[in-house]
LUMMARSE-316669 format. One record per residue (C-alpha): residue in three letters; y, z, x. Coordinates in Angstrom, 1 decimal. Each point is the difference from the previous one (the first is absolute). Example, Ala and Ser with C-alpha at 12.3 -4.5 7.8 and 13.67 -1.06 7.14 Angstrom:
// LUMMARSE-316669
{fiti Ala; {-4.5; 7.8; 12.3}},
{fiti Ser; {3.4; -0.7; 1.4}},
This chain:
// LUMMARSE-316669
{fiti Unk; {-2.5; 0.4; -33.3}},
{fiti Unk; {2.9; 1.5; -1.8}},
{fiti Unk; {0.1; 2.9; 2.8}},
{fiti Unk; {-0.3; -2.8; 2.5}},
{fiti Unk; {3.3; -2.0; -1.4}},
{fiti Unk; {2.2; 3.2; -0.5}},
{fiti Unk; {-1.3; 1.1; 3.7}},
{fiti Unk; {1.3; -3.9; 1.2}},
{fiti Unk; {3.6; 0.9; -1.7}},
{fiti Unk; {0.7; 3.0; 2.1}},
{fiti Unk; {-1.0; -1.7; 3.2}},
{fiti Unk; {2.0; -3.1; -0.6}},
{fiti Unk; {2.9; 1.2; 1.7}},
{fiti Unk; {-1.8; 0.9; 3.3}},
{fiti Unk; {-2.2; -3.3; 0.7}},
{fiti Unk; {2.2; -0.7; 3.1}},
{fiti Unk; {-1.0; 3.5; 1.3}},
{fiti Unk; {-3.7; -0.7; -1.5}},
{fiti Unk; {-0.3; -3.0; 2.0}},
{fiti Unk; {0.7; 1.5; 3.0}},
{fiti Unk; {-1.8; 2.6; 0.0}},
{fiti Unk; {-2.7; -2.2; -0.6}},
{fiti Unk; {0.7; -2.5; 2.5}},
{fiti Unk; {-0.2; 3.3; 2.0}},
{fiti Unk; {-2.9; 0.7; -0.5}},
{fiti Unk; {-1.5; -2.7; 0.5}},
{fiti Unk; {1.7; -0.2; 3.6}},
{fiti Unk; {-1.4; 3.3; 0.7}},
{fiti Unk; {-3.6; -0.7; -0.6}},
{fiti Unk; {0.2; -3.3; 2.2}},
{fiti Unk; {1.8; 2.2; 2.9}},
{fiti Unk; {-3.1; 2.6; -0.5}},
{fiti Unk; {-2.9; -2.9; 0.1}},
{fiti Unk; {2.2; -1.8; 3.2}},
{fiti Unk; {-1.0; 3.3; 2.1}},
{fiti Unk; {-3.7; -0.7; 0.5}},
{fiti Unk; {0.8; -3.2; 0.7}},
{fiti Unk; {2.2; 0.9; 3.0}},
{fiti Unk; {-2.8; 2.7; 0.8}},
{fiti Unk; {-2.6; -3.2; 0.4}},
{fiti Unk; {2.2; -2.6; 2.1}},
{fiti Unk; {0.8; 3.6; 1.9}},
{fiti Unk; {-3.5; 0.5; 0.9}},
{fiti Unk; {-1.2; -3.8; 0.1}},
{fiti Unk; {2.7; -1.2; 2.5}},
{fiti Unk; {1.5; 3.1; 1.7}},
{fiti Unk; {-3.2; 1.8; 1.1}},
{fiti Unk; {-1.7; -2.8; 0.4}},
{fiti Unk; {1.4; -2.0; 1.5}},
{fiti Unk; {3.0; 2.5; 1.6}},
{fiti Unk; {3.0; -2.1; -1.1}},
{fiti Unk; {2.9; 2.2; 0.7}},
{fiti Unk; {2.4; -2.5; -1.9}},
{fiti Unk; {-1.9; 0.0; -3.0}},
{fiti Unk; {0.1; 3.9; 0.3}},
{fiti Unk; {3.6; 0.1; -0.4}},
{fiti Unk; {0.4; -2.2; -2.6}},
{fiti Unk; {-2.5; 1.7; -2.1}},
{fiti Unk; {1.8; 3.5; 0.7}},
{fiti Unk; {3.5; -1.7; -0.9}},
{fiti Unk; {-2.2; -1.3; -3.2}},
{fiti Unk; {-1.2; 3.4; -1.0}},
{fiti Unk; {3.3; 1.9; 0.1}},
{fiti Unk; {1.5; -2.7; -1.9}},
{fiti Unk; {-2.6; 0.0; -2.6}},
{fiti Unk; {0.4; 3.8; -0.3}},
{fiti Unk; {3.6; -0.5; -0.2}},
{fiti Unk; {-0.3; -2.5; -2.8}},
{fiti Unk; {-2.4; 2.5; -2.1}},
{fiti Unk; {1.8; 2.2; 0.4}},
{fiti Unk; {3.3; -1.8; -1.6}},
{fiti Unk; {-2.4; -1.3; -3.3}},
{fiti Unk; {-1.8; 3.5; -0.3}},
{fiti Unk; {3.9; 1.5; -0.3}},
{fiti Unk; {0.8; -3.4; -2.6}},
{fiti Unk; {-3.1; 0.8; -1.9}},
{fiti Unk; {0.5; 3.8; -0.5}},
{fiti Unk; {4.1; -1.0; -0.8}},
C-alpha cells in the first residue's frame, strides 16, 4: 500500500492527461463494438431488402466511425 501511495504522488500532476487517455479509451472500444453493428443493419436492410438509401448512410457511418477511432487510438497512445 505504501508503493501504491508514493506511485499516486508522481501521477498527481498528470490526472488531466490520465483522464483522457482513459476517456480514450473507453471511446475506442465503443467505436470497435459499433462496427458489427453497422455490419448487421448492413446485411439485414441493405441485402435484404436493397435499400440504396440506407446503403449510403451506412457507408457515410463507417468512414466516420473509422475516422473517430482513429482520433481516440492517437489520444490514447498521446
Amino acid at each position: 500500500m505504501k508503493n501504491y501511495k508514493r506511485l499516486l504522488q508522481y501521477m498527481r500532476p498528470y490526472v488531466k492527461q490520465l483522464i483522457l487517455a482513459i476517456f480514450c479509451i473507453i471511446m475506442a472500444a465503443a467505436a470497435n463494438l459499433y462496427l458489427p453493428w453497422i455490419i448487421k443493419d448492413m446485411i439485414d436492410k441493405v441485402l435484404a431488402e436493397k435499400d440504396m438509401v440506407m446503403l449510403n448512410i451506412i457507408c457515410v457511418g463507417i468512414i466516420v466511425v473509422f475516422l473517430l477511432r482513429g482520433i481516440f487510438f492517437y489520444g490514447q497512445s498521446y
